[in-house]
C-alpha positions as CSV (number, residue, x, y, z in Angstrom):
1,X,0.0,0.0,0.0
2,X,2.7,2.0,1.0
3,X,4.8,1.6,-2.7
4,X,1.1,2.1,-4.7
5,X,0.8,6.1,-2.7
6,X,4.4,6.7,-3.3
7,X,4.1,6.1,-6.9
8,X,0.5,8.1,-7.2
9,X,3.2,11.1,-5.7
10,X,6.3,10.9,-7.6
11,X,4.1,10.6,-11.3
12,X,2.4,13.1,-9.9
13,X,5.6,15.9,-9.6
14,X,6.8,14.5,-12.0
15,X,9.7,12.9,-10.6
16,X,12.5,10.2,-12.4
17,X,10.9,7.3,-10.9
18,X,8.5,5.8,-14.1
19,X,5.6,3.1,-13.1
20,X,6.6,-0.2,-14.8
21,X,8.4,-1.3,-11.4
22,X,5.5,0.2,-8.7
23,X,3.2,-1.4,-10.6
24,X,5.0,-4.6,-10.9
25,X,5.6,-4.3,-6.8
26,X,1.6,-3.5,-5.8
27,X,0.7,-5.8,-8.2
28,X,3.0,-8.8,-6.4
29,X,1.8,-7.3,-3.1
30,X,-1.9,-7.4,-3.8
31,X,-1.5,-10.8,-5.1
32,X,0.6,-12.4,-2.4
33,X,-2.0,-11.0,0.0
34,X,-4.6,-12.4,-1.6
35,X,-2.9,-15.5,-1.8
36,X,-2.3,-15.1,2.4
37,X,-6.5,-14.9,2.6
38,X,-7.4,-18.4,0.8
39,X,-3.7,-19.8,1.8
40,X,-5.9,-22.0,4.3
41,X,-7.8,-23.3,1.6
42,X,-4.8,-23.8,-1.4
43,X,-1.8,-25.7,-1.1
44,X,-0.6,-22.8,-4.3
45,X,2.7,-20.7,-3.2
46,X,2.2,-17.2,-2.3
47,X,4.6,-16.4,-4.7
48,X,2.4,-17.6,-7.8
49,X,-0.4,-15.3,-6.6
50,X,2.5,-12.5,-6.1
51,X,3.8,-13.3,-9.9
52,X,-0.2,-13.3,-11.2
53,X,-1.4,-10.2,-9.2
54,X,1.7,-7.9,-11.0
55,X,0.7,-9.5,-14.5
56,X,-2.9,-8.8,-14.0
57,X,-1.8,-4.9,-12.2
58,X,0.2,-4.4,-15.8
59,X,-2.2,-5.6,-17.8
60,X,-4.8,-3.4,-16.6
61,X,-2.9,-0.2,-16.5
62,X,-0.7,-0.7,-19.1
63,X,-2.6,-2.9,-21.5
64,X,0.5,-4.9,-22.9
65,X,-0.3,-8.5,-23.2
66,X,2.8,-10.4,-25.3
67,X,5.5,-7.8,-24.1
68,X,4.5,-8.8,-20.9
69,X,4.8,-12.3,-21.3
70,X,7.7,-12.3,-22.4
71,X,8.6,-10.1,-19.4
72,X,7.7,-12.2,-16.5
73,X,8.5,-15.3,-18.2
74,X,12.0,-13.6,-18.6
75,X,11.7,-12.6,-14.5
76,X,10.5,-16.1,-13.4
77,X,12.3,-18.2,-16.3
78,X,8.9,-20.9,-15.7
79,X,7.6,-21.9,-19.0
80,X,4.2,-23.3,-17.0
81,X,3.5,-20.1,-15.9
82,X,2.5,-19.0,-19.6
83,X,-0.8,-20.6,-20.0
84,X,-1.8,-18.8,-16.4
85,X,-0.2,-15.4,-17.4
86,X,-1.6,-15.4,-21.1
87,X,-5.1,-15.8,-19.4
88,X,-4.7,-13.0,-16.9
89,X,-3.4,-10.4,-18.9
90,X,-6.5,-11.6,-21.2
91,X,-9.2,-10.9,-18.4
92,X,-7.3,-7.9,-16.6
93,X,-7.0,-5.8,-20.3
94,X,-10.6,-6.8,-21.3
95,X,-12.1,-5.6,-18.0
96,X,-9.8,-2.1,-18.1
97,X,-10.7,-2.1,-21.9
98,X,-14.5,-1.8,-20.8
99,X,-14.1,1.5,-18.4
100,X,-11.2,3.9,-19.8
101,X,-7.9,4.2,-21.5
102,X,-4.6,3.1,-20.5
103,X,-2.6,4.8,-18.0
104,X,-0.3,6.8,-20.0
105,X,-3.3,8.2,-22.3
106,X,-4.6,9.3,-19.5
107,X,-1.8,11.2,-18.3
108,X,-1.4,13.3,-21.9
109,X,-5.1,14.1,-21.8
110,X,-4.6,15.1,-18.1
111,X,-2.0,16.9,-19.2
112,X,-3.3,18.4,-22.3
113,X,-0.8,17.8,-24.6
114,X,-1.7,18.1,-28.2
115,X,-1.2,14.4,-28.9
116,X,-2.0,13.2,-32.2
117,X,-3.2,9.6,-33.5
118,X,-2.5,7.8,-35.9
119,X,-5.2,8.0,-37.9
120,X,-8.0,10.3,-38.5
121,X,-11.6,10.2,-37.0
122,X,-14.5,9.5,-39.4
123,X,-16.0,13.0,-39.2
124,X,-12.7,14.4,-40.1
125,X,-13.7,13.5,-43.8
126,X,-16.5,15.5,-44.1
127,X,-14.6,18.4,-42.8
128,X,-12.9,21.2,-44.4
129,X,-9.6,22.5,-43.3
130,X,-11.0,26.0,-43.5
131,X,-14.4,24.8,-40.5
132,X,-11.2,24.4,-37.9
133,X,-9.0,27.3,-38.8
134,X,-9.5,29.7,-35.8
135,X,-8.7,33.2,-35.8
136,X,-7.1,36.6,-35.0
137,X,-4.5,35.8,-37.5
138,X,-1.8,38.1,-36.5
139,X,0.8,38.7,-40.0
140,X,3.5,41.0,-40.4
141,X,4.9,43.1,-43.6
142,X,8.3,42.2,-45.6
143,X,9.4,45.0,-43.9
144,X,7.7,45.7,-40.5
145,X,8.0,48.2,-37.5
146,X,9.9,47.3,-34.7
147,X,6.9,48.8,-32.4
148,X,4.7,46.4,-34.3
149,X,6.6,43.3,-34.1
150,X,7.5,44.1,-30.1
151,X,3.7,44.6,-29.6
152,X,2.6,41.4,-31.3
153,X,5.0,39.3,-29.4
154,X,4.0,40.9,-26.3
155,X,0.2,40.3,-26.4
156,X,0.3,36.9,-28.9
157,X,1.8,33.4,-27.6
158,X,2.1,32.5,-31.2
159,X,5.2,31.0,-32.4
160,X,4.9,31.4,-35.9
161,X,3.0,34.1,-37.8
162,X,3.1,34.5,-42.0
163,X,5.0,37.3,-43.8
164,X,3.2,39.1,-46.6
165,X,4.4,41.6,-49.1
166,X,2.0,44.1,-49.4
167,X,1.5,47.4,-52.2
168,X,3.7,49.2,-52.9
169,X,6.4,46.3,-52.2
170,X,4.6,44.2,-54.8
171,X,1.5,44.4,-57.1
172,X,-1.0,42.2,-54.9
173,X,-1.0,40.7,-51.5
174,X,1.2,37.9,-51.7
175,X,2.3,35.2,-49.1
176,X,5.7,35.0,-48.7
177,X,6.9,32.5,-45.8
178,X,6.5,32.1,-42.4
179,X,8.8,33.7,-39.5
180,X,9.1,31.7,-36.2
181,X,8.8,33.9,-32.5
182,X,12.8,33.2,-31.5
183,X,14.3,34.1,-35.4
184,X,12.1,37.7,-34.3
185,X,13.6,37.9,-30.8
186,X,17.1,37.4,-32.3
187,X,16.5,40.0,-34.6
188,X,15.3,42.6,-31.8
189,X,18.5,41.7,-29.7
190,X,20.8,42.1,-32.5
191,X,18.8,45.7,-33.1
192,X,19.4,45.2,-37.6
193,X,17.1,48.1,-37.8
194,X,16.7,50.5,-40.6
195,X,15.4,54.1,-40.4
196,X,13.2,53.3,-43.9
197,X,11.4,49.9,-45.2
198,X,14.5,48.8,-47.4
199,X,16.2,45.7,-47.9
200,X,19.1,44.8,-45.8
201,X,22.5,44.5,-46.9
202,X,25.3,42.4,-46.8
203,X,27.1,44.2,-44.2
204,X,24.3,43.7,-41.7
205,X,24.1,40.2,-41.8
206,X,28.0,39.3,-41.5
207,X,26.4,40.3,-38.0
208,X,24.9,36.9,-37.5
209,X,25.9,33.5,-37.0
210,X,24.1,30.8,-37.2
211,X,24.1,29.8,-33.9
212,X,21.8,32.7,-33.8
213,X,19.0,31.3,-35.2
214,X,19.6,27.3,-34.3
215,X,17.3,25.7,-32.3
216,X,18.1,26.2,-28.6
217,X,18.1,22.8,-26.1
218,X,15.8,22.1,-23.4
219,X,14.7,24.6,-20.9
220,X,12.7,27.6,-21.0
221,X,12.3,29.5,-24.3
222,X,13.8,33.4,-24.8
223,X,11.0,35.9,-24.2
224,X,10.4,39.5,-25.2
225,X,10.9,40.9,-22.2
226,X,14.4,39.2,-21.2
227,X,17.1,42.5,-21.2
228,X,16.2,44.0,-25.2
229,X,16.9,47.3,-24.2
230,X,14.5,48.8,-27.1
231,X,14.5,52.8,-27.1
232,X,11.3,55.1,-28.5
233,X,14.1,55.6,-31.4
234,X,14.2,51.9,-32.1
235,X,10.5,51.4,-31.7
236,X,10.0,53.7,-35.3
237,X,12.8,51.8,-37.4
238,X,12.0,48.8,-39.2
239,X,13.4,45.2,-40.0
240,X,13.6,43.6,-42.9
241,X,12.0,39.9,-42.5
242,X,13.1,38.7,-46.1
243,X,16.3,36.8,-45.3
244,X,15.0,35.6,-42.5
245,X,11.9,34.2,-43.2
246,X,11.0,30.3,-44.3
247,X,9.8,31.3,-47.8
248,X,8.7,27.4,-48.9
249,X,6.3,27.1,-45.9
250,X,4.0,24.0,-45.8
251,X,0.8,25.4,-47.7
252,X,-2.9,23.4,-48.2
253,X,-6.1,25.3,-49.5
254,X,-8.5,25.9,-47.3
255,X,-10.7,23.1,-49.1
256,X,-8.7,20.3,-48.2
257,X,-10.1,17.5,-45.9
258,X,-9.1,18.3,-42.9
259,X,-8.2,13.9,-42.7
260,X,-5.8,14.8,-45.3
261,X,-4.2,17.3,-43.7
262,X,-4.2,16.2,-40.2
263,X,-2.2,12.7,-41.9
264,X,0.6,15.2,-43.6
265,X,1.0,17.3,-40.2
266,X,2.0,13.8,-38.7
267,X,3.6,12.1,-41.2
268,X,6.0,15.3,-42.1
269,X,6.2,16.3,-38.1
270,X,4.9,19.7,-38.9
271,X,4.5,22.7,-36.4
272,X,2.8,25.1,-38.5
273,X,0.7,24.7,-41.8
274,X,-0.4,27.6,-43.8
275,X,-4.0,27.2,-45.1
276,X,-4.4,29.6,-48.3
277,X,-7.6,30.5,-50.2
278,X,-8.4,28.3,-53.0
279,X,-9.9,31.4,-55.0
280,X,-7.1,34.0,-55.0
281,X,-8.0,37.1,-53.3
282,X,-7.5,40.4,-51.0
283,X,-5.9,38.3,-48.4
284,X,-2.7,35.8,-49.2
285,X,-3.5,33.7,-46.0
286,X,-6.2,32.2,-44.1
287,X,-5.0,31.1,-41.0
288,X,-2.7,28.9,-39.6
289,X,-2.9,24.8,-38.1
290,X,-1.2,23.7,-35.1
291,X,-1.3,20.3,-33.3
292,X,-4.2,21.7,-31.4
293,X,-6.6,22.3,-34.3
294,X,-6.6,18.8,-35.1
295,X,-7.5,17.8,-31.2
296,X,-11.3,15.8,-31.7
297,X,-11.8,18.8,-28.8
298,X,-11.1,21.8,-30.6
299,X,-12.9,20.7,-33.8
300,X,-16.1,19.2,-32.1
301,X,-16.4,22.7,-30.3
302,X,-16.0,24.9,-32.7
303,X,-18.3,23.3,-35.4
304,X,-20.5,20.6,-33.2
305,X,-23.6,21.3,-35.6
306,X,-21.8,20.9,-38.4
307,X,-20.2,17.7,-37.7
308,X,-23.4,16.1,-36.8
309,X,-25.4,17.8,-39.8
310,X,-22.2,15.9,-42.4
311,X,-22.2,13.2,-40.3
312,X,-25.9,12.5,-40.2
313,X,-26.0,13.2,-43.8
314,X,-23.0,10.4,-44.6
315,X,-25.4,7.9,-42.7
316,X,-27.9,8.5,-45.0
317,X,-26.4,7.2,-47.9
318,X,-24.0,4.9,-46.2
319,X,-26.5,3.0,-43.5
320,X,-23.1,0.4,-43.1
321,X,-21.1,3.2,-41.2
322,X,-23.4,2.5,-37.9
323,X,-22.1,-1.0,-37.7
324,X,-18.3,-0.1,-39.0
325,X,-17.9,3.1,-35.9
């Protein structure tokens, strides 16, 4: 009892310790108790109950059934003890199978992390990407105010935001790439500012290295506010995002099935995705998709009549889908 509360507490905070051995330990515990309660009516060791209570404890919480076998045969090097473990991990994941998820997909929805599956849900088909894109989208200029870009990155927690040339730089609005939040704080903290919307020059970039823009290691990201030293002066200049700015961004129109797209986010290990109009117009850029757009949470709350209006619609025509989900 003791080991089971200890564990709740250290995967609680957090802590180095894992659950594979507390489980395995309450599970043995639980099992040799119960084999100390009908010990007067078995002649069965304690330590077969002990060896089927952390099977069935695994099972259950885990839901690994030949992994485990080959586990605990591995621990108690018995081959007779397969027939007895095969049939508890059998019963022990069916029963947990009935009430909830395993352990660990509890934890990331717990959690919230943005995890995504495999594969798409059905109502994803009959979605667009454009029915989950949620806005203010927040873009900035080719060649933007320092004020601006200080006061977006103060009041946004967005970590990438599109870059559009705009009149008189070009003859429409086009899109052209995608900036992410630390290139921009580099940029402030190096101060390559220019009094007038021109293009920089050579001489200011032998400024930067690339260690500048890699990607940092673990620990807490670079924010706005960490020792920039920006002056009113400063505020007025502007920076010229063209050299530094991914101009072969992941794009999809904002007809796309939003299936389609969710499988290329994974498969490619995307971050961003630009979503552009299908029909060319006054605005380059519709939004953009992040691992939490295609969360079965976000989409079913931003468009829950829809879905059921496609879906009901799809079981129309198809009456089979009832018995296939």
């Amino acid at each position: 009892m003791t080991c089971f509360f200890l564990s709740i507490f250290s995967y609680g905070i957090v802590a180095p310790a894992g659950l594979f051995v507390p489980v395995i330990v309450t599970g043995a515990s639980f099992g040799r108790f119960l084999g100390m309660v009908v010990g007067s009516h078995s002649n069965l060791n304690h330590g077969l109950f002990a060896v089927l209570g952390s099977a069935a404890l695994l099972g259950g919480s885990m839901r690994m059934t030949v992994s485990l076998c080959v586990i605990l045969l591995e621990l108690t090097n018995n081959l007779l003890l397969l027939p007895l473990i095969m049939l508890v991990l059998l019963v022990s994941k069916t029963v947990a199978d009935a009430f909830n998820g395993n352990i660990y997909d509890i934890m990331i929805k717990v959690k919230g992390l943005p995890y995504l599956e495999a594969h798409a849900e059905p109502y994803m088909r009959q979605l667009t990407v454009g029915d989950v894109v949620s806005g203010p989208l927040q873009i900035f200029r080719g060649y933007e105010k320092v004020g601006n870009i200080v006061h977006v990155l103060k009041t946004t927690g967005h970590n990438g935001f599109p870059v559009v040339d705009e009149p008189p730089f070009s003859e429409c609005p086009i899109l052209y790439g995608l900036i992410l939040r630390a290139h921009l704080i580099t940029l402030l903290k190096k101060k390559l500012f220019t009094c007038t919307p021109v293009r920089t020059g050579s001489d200011v970039l032998v400024q930067l290295l690339a260690d500048d823009f890699a990607k940092k290691g673990l620990g807490h990201n670079e924010t706005i506010d960490d020792n920039i030293g920006l002056t009113e002066e400063d505020m007025e200049m502007f920076i010229d995002l063209h050299p530094f700015t991914n101009a072969s961004p992941y794009t999809v129109v904002d007809t796309m099935s939003l299936a389609k797209a969710l499988i290329l986010f994974r498969d490619v290990g995307l971050r961003h995705m630009l979503v552009i109009p299908k029909i060319p117009g006054r605005v380059p850029v519709v939004g953009i998709l992040t691992r939490h757009d295609f969360m079965p949470e976000h989409v079913l709350n931003c468009h829950p009549s829809l879905v059921r209006k496609r879906w009901k619609r799809l079981r129309i025509r198809f009456p089979r889908l009832d018995k296939l989900f």
